[in-house]
C-alpha positions in Angstrom: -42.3 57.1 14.8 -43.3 54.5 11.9 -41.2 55.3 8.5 -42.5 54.4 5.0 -39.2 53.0 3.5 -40.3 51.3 0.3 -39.8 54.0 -2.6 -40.2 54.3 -5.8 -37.9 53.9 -8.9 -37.3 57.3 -9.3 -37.1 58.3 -5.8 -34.2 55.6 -5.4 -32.0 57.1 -8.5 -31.8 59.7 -5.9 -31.7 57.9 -2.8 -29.8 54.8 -1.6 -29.7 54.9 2.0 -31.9 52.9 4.7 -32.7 53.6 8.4 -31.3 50.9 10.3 -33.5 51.4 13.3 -36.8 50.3 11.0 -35.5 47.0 10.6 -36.8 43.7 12.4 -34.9 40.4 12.3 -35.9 38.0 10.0 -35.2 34.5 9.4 -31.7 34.4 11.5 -28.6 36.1 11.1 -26.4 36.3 7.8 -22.8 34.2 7.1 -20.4 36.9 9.2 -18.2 39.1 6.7 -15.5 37.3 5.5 -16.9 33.6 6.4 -15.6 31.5 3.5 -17.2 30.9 0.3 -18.4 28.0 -1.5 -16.0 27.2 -3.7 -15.3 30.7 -4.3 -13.0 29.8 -7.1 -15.8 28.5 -9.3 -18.1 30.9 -11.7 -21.5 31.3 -10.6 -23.7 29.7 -13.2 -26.4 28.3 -13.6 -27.0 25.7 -16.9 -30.0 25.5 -19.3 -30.5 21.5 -18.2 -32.9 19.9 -15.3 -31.9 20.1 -12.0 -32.9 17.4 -9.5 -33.5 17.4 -5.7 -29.4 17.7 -4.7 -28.6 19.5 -7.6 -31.2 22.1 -7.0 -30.2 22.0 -3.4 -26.9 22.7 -3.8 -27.5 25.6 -6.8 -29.9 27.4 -3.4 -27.2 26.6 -1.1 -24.0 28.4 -3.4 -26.1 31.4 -4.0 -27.2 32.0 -0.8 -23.1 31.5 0.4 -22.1 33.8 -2.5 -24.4 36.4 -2.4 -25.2 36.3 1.4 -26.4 40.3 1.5 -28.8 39.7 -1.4 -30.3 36.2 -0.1 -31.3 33.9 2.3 -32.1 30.5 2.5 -34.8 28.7 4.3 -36.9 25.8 4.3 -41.1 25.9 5.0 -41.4 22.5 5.5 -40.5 18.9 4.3 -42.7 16.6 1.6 -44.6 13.5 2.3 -40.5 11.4 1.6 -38.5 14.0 3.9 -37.3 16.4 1.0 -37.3 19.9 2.2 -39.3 23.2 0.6 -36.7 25.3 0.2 -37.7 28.7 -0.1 -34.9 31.6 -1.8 -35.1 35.5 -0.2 -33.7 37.4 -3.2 -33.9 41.3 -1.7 -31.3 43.6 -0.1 -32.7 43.1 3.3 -33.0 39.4 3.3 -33.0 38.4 6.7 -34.9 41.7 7.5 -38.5 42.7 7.5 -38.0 46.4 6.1 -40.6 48.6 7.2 -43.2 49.5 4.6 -41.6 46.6 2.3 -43.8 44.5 0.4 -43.5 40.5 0.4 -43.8 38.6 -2.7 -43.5 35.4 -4.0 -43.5 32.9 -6.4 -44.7 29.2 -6.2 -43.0 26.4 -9.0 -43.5 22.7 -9.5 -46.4 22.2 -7.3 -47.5 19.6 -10.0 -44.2 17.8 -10.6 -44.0 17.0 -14.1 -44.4 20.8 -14.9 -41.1 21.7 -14.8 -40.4 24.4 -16.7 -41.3 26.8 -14.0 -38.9 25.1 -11.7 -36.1 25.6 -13.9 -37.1 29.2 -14.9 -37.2 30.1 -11.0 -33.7 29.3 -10.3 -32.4 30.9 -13.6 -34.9 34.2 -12.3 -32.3 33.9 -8.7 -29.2 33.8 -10.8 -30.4 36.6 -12.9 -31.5 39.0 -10.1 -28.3 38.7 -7.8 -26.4 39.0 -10.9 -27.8 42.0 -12.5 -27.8 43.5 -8.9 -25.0 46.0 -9.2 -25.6 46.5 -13.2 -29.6 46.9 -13.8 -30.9 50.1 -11.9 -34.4 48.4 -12.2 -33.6 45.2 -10.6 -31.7 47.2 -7.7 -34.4 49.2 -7.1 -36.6 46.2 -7.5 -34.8 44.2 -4.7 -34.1 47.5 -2.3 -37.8 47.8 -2.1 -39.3 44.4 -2.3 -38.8 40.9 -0.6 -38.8 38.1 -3.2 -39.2 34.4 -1.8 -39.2 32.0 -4.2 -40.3 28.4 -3.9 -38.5 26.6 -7.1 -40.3 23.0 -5.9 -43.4 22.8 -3.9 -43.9 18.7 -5.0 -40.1 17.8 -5.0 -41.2 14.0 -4.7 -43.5 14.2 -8.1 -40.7 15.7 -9.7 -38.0 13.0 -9.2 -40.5 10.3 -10.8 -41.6 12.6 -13.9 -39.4 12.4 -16.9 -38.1 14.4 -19.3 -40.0 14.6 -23.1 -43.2 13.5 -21.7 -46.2 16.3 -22.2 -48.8 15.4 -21.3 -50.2 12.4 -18.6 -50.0 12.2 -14.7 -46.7 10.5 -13.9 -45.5 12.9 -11.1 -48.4 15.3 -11.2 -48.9 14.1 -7.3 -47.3 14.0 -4.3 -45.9 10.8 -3.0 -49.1 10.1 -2.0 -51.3 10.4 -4.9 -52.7 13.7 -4.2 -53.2 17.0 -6.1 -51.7 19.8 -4.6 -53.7 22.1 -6.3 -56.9 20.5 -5.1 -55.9 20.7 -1.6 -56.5 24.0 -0.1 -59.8 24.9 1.9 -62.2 26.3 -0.5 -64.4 28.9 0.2 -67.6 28.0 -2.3 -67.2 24.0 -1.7 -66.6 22.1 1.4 -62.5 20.4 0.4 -62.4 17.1 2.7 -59.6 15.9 0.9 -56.9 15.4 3.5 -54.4 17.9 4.1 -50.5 17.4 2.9 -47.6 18.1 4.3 -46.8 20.2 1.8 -50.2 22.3 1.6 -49.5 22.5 5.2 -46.3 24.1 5.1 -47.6 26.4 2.4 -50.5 27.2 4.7 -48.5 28.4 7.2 -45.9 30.0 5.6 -49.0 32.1 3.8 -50.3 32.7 7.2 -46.9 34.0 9.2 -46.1 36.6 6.1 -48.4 38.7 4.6 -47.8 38.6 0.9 -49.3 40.8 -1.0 -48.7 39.8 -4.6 -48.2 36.0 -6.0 -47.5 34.3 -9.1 -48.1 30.0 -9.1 -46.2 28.7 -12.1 -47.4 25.9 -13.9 -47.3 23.9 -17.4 -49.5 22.3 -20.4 -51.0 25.5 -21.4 -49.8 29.2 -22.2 -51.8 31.4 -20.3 -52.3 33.3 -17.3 -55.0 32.5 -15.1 -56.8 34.5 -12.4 -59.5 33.9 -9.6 -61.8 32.4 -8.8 -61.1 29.1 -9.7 -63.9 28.0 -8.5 -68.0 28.9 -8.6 -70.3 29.1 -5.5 -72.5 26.8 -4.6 -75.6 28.5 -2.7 -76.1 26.0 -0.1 -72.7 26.3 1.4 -72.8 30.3 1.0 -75.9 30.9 2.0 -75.1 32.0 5.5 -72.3 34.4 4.5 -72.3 38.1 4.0 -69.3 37.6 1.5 -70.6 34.8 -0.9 -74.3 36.9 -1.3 -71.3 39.0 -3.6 -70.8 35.9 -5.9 -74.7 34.9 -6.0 -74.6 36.4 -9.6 -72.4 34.2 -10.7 -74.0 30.8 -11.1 -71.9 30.0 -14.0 -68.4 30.7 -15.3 -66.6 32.7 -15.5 -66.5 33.1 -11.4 -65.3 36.7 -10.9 -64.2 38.2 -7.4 -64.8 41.8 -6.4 -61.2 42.5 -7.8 -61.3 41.3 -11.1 -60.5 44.7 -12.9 -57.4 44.0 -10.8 -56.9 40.4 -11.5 -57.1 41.3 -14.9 -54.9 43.7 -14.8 -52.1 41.3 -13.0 -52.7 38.7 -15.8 -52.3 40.9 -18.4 -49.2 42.4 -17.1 -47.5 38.9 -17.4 -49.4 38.0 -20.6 -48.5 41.0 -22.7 -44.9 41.2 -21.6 -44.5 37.8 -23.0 -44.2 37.5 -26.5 -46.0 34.2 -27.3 -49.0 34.3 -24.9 -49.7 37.4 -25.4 -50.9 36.0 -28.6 -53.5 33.6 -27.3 -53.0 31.0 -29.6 -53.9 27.7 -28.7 -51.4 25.1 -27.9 -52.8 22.6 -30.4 -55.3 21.4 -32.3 -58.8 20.9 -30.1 -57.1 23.0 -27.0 -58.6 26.5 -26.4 -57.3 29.4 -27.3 -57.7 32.6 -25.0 -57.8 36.0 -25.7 -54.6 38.3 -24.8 -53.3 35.6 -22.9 -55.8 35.1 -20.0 -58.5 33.7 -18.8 -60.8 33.4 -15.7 -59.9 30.0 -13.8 -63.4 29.1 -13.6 -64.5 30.2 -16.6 -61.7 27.7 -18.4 -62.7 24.6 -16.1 -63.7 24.9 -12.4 -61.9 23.1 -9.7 -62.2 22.9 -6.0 -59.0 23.5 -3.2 -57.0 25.4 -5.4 -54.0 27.4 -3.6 -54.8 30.9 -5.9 -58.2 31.3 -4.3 -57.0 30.5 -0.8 -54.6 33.3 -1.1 -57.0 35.5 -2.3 -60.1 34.8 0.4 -58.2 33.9 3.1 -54.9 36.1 3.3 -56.0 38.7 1.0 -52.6 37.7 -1.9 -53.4 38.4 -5.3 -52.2 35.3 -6.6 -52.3 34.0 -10.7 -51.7 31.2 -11.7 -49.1 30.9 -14.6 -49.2 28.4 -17.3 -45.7 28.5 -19.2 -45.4 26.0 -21.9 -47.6 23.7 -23.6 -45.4 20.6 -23.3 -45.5 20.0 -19.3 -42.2 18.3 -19.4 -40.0 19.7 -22.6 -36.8 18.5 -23.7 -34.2 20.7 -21.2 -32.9 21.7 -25.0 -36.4 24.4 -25.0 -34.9 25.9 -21.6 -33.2 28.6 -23.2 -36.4 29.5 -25.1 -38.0 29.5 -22.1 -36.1 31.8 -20.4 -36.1 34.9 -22.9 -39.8 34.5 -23.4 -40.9 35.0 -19.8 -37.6 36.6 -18.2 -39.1 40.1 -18.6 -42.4 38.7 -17.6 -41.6 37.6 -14.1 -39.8 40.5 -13.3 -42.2 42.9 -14.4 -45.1 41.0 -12.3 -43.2 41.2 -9.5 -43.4 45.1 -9.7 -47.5 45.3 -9.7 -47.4 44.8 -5.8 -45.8 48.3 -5.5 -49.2 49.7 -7.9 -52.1 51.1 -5.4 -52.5 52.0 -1.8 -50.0 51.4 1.0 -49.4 52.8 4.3 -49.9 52.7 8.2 -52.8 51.9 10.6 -51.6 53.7 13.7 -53.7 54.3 17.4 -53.3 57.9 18.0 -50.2 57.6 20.2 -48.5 56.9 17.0 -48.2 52.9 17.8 -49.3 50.3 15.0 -52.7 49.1 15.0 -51.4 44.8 14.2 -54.5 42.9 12.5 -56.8 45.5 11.7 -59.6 44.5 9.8 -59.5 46.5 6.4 -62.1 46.5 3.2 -62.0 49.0 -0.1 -65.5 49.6 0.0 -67.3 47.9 -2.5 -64.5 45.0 -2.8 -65.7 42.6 -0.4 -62.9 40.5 0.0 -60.8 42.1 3.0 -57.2 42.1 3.9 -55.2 42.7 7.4 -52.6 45.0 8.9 -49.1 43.6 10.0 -48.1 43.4 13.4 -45.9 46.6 12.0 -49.5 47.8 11.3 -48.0 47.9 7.6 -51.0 47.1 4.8 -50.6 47.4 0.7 -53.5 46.8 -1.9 -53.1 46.6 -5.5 -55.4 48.9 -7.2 -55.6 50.9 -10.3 -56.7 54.0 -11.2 -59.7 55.8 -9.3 -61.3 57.0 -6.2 -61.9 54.6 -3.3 -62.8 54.4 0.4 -61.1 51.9 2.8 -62.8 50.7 6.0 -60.7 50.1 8.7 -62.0 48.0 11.9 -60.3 47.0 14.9 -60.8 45.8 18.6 -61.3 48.7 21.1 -61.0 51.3 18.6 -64.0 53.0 16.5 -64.1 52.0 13.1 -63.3 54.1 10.5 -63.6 55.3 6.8 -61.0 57.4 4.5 -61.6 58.8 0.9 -58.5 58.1 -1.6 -57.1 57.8 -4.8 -55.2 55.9 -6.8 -53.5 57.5 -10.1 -51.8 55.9 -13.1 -47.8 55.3 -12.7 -48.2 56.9 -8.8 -48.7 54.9 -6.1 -50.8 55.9 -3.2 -49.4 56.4 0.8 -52.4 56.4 3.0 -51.6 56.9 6.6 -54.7 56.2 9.0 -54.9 57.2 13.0 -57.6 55.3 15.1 -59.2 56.5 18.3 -60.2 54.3 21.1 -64.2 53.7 21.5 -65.2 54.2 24.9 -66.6 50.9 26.8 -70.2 52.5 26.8 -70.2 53.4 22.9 -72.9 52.0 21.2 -71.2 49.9 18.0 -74.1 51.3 16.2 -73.6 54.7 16.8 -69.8 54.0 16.5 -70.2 53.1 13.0 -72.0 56.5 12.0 -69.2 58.8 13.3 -67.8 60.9 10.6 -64.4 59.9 9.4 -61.7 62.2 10.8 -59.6 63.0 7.4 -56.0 60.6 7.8 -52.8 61.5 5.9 -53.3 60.7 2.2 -50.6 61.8 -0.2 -50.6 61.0 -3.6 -47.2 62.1 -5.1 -46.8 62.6 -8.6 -43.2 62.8 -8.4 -43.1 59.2 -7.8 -43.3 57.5 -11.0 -44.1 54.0 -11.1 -41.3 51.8 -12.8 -41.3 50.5 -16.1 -38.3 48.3 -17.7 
């Protein structure tokens, strides 16, 4: 028996129990109760000042000692000069994958002079564990959601940028000279840069959990991004069922089949932040954008960038966040900072519990892992969990997901998505018989599946 165990807000003023049965070992076992702290004695803080490589180690390090039911601490990978990617679970089940929970993240720094976003992202750890037992919104938010949070993807560039300087390219790379954010595979332009330790790591960390919602914080602009970042080039697509979807689109802006979604996302983080929501321009010459957001392509096109690999290849909704115009500010803007987009990142985190979720089950009841599944229309698919878990973020209005998957017969459902109520969509397959025709197998009528749409679930606000 599979159990949906990610609830709503309101459902969890009423309910704080889990199952302990539906949970699956994560990342290794956490400190055993009463292990000693670190340096117990001290207060937890965290100051408004620059944190380098050991200093930001050590901040990860404490919280995870202090808090060690609320985080965990791992590392994806090391950078070109041996400096590890230390990624942060902030959630109540940190070392747990909680059935029907959604993972989420957030990537900082992967240019390392922007280091606002790097700073912000350990102040958002301190502020979550902290307001755990006091803000009925950030419990619920961590009892239902997995947060990983990557404060440094380019911890090299960031030990050779400095402080005060705003613009320019000293620590934008890695340690050796290359972009980050140019080195992904791309779907619309061959990438043959060579691959980096830490795209690497990021690539495979993307590929062993399924995310479902991401933000990529950046600097030297204040806005928030969305796919595609790049536009197609018809030579390269030409032999691909998905790219005849972007054939339109010759030009910028370069919009994917979920842009109503995108949008959404981008404005969710814009509007909740008081100065980009504005969509002034930093300065004299720079562009302004409207609301706060922009399509990537549409503001300059670039090729290997990690928001569209998310998007195309795992099926993670990922924008990219630009947080300040000054890449590097003086560490004396921090506190500014922080006000202006704390309510921001937590309410973005939040949009990945907005849609569809549920179970793709064979009809023994067992999960159906890596099933192929599309919203008709959308083009861009996304998978199934070895739990057979899946979640898409999608907003108001009547849909129909294909579901495909080896050895069974594929399958369409009918559902809907309301306003503030997110959707729990249950699907059974049945096994196709070794002499079906896949033809014919794709003109059976859909057998209905369990869709509930309950409006006594209310999705959060702040």
């Amino acid at each position: 028996m599979i159990m949906t165990l990610c609830i709503s807000y309101k459902q969890y003023e009423k309910v704080n129990t889990w199952v302990g049965e539906a949970t699956l070992r994560g990342y290794g076992p956490p400190p055993a109760p009463g292990a000693p702290a670190d340096r117990a004695d001290q207060p937890y803080t965290i100051d408004f000042r620059y944190h380098d490589y050991d200093q930001l180690t050590k901040f990860l390090r404490t919280t995870s000692t202090r808090f060690p039911h609320l985080t965990a601490l791992y590392s994806i990978g090391k950078s070109v000069q041996g400096r590890d990617l230390w990624v942060l679970v902030v959630s109540s089940s940190p070392y747990e994958h909680m059935i029907g929970k959604p993972d989420v993240k957030y990537v900082a720094n992967m240019h390392g002079n922007e280091a606002v976003g790097r700073e912000l992202m350990l102040h958002l750890i301190h502020y979550l564990v902290t307001s755990y037992n006091t803000d009925t919104y950030v419990r619920w938010l961590l009892d239902n959601t997995r947060i990983h949070v990557l404060p440094s993807m380019n911890p090299d560039g960031y030990e050779v940028a400095r402080e005060g300087q705003c613009d320019g390219g000293q620590g934008r790379y890695n340690a050796r000279g290359f972009d980050l954010n140019r080195n992904f595979p791309d779907y619309f332009k061959q990438n043959n840069k060579r691959g980096q330790p830490e795209t690497d790591a990021v690539k495979e960390w993307i590929s062993k959990i399924q995310f479902v919602l991401s933000g990529g914080l950046h600097g030297g602009a204040l806005v928030a991004s969305y796919p595609f970042d790049n536009t197609p080039n018809s030579r390269l697509c030409r032999s691909s069922p998905l790219c005849s979807v972007f054939q339109s689109y010759s030009s910028a802006p370069s919009l994917t089949p979920d842009d109503d979604v995108f949008r959404h996302l981008a404005l969710t983080y814009a509007s909740n932040h008081p100065v980009m929501a504005r969509g002034a321009a930093c300065r004299s010459g720079a562009p302004a954008f409207a609301h706060g957001i922009t399509n990537g392509a549409a503001w300059y096109p670039l090729t290997g960038g990690m928001q569209d690999f998310n998007y195309v290849w795992y099926g993670c909704m990922e924008v990219t966040l630009e947080l300040s115009c000054c890449k590097f500010p003086p560490a004396s803007d921090l506190p500014k900072f922080w006000e202006e987009n704390r309510m921001a990142l937590v309410k973005f985190l939040g949009e990945a519990h907005r849609g569809v979720s549920g179970f793709v089950t064979d009809d023994g009841g067992n999960p159906v892992a890596r099933a192929a599944l599309k919203v008709k229309g959308r083009d861009v698919g996304f998978q199934t969990t070895k739990y057979g878990e899946f979640w898409r973020i999608l907003l108001p209005g009547v849909y129909k997901l294909e579901v495909y998957a080896d050895g069974f017969l594929p399958k369409e459902v009918d559902f809907m998505v309301v306003e503030q109520h997110p959707t729990l969509l249950n699907v059974t397959l049945h096994p196709a018989k070794p002499s079906t025709d896949l033809l014919s197998a794709a003109l059976v009528t859909p057998i209905p599946s369990a869709v509930v749409v309950d409006e006594s679930i209310v999705f959060p606000t702040l």
